[in-house]
C-alpha positions as CSV (number, residue, x, y, z in Angstrom):
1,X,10.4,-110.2,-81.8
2,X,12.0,-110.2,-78.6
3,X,10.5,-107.3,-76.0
4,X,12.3,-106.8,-72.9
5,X,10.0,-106.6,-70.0
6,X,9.5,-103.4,-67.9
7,X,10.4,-103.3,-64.6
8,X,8.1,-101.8,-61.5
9,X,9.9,-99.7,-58.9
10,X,9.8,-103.0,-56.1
11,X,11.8,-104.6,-58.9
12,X,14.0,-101.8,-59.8
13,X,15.1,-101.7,-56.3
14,X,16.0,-105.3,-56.2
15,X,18.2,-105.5,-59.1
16,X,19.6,-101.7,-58.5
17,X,23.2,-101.8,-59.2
18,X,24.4,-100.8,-55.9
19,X,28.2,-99.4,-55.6
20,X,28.0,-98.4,-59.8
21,X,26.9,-95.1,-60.2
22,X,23.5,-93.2,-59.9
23,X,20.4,-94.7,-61.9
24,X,16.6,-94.0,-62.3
25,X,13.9,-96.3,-63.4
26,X,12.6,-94.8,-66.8
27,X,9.8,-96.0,-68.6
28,X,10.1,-99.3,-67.3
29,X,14.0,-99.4,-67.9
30,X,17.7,-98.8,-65.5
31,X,19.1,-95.7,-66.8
32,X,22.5,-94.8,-65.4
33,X,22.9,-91.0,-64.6
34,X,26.0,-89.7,-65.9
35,X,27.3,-86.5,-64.3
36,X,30.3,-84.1,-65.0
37,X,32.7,-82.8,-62.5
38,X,31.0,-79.3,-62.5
39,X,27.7,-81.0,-62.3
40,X,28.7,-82.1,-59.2
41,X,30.4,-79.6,-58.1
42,X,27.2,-77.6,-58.0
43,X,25.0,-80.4,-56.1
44,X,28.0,-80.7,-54.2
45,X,27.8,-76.6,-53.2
46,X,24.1,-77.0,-52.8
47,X,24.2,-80.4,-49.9
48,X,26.5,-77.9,-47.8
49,X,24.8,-75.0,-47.9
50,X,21.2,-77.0,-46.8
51,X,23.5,-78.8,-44.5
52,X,24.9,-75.9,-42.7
53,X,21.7,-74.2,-42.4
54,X,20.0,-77.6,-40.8
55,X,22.6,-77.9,-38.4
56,X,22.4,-73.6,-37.4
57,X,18.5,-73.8,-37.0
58,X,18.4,-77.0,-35.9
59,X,16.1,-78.1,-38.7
60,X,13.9,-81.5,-39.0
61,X,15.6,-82.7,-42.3
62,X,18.2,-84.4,-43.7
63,X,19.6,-83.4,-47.0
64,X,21.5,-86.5,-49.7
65,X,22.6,-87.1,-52.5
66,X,21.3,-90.6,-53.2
67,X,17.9,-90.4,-52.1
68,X,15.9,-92.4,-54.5
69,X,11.8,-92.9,-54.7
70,X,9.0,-93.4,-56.7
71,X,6.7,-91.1,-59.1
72,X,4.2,-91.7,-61.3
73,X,3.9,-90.3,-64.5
74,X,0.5,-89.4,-65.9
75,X,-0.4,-92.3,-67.4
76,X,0.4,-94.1,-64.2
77,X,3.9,-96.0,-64.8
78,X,6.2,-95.7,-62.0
79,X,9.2,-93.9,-62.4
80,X,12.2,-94.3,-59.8
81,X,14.1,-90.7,-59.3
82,X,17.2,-89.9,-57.3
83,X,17.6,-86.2,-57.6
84,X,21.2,-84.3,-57.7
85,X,20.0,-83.3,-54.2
86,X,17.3,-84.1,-51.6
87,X,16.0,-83.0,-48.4
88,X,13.5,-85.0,-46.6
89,X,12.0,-84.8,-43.3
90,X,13.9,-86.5,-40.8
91,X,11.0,-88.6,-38.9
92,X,9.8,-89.6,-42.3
93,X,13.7,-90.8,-43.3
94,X,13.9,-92.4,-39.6
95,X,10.7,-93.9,-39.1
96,X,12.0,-97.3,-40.8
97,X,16.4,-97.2,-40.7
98,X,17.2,-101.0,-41.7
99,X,15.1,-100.2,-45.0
100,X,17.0,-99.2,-48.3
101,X,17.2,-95.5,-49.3
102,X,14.0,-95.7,-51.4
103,X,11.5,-93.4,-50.5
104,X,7.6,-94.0,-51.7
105,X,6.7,-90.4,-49.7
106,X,6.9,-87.0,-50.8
107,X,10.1,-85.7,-49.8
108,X,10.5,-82.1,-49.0
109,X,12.8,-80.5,-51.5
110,X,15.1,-82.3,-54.8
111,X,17.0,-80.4,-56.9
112,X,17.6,-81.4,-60.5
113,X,21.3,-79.6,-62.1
114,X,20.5,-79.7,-65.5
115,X,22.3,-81.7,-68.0
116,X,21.9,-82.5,-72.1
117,X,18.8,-83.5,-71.3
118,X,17.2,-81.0,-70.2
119,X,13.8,-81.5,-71.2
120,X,13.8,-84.2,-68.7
121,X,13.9,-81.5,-65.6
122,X,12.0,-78.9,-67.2
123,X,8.9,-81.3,-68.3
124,X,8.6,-84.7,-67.3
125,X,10.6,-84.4,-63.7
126,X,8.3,-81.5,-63.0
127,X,5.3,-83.0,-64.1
128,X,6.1,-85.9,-61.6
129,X,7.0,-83.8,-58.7
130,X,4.2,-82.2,-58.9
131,X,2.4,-84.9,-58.8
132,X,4.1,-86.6,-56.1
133,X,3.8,-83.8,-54.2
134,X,7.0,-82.8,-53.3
135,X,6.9,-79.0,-51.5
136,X,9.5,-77.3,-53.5
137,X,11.8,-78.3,-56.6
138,X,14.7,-76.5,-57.8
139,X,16.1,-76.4,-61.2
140,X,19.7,-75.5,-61.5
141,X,20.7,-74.6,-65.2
142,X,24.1,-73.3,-64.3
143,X,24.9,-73.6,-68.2
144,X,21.8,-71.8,-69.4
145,X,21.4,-75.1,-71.4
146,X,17.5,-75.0,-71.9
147,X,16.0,-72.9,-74.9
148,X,15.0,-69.8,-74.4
149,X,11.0,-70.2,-73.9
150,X,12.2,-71.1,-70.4
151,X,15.6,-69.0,-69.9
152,X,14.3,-65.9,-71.8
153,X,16.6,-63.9,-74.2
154,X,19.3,-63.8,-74.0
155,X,20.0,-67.1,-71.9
156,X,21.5,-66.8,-69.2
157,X,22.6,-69.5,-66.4
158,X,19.2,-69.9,-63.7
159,X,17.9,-71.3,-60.8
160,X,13.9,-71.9,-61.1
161,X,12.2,-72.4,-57.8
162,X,9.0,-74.2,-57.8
163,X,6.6,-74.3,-54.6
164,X,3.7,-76.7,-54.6
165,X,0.6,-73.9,-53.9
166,X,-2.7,-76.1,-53.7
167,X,-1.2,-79.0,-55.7
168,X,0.1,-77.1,-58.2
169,X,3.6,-75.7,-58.7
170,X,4.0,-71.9,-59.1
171,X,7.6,-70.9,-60.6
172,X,10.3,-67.9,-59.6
173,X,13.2,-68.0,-61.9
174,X,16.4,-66.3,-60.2
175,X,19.7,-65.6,-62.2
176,X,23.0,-63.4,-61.7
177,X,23.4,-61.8,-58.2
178,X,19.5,-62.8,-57.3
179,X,19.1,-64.4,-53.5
180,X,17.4,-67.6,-54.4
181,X,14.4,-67.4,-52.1
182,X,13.5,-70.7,-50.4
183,X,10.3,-72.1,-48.1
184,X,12.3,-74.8,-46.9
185,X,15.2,-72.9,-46.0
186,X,13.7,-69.7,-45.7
187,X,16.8,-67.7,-43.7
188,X,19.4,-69.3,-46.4
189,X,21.2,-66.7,-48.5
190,X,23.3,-67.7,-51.7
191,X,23.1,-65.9,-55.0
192,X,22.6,-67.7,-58.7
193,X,26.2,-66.0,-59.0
194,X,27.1,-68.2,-55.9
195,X,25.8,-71.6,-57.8
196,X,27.4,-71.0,-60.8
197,X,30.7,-70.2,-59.4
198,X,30.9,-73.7,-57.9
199,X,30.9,-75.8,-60.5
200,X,34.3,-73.9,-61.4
201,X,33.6,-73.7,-64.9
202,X,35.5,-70.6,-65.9
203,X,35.1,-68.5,-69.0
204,X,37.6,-68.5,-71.3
């Protein structure tokens, strides 16, 4: 029987299919990352918002799209992520510039829009940022597509912040006109409401 050999992160990075898409190393494997319109619509919403408040404060980060590193899940095996959005601190980004966009450092913030897969923000992408330690994680469910242990009932579209408090991540969850309160951007001010609108879905 024929098994396919898993790949470690150094090697996902060598053979990452640069100028194709988005992928993530998962379980060993390249998985593309397919993403609607409205999907990125809302990342899209969420880079200019950290962008603009960067630029008005004058703050040490610099906020992507394609920033991709490496986690470990709890059994070890490196995982490769590039969240829907990232904010990193800008010495750590600009200490080495020639080097590719893979990070093996913390960054400061990733946000995850949720897709089909859900389960894959809410559990094992948590689980790894934790880990990793990354200060703050934000789920965007902007289609209230997760079941209603996490949403609550009846679902509604959310935005779960996560900050990293003594290693651990402690959870708000924000929905309809709620400010979505941020360490990283502390002064920002855009409602759930505001996120949704973005991705331009509109109700029939």
């Amino acid at each position: 029987m024929l098994t396919t050999k898993k790949l470690t992160f150094e090697e996902f990075l060598a053979q990452y299919p640069d100028g194709y898409g988005i992928f993530e190393l998962v379980n060993g494997e390249i998985v593309q990352v397919e993403a609607t319109r409205a999907h990125k619509n809302v990342a899209r919403y969420l880079v200019k918002s950290f962008d603009r408040e960067i630029d008005r404060l004058g703050l040490d980060y610099i906020v992507d799209k394609d920033i991709v590193f490496r986690t470990k899940t709890a059994s070890g095996k490196e995982q490769g992520r590039n969240p829907d959005v990232g904010v990193v601190n800008a010495s750590v980004w600009n200490a080495n510039v020639l080097a590719y966009g893979a990070l093996t450092e913390p960054i400061q913030l990733a946000v995850e829009v949720v897709s089909t897969n859900w389960e894959d923000d809410y559990v094992d992408k948590l689980d790894e940022y934790q880990r990793l330690g990354i200060a703050e994680y934000w789920i965007v469910d902007y289609l209230a597509i997760a079941s209603r242990n996490y949403l609550g009932n009846p679902k509604v579209p959310s935005i779960f912040v996560y900050q990293l408090i003594d290693g651990e991540y402690q959870v708000k969850q924000y929905k309809e006109c709620d400010r979505i309160i941020s360490h990283t951007f502390p002064e920002l001010v855009i409602t759930v409401e505001q996120v949704v609108t973005a991705s331009l879905i509109h109700k029939l």
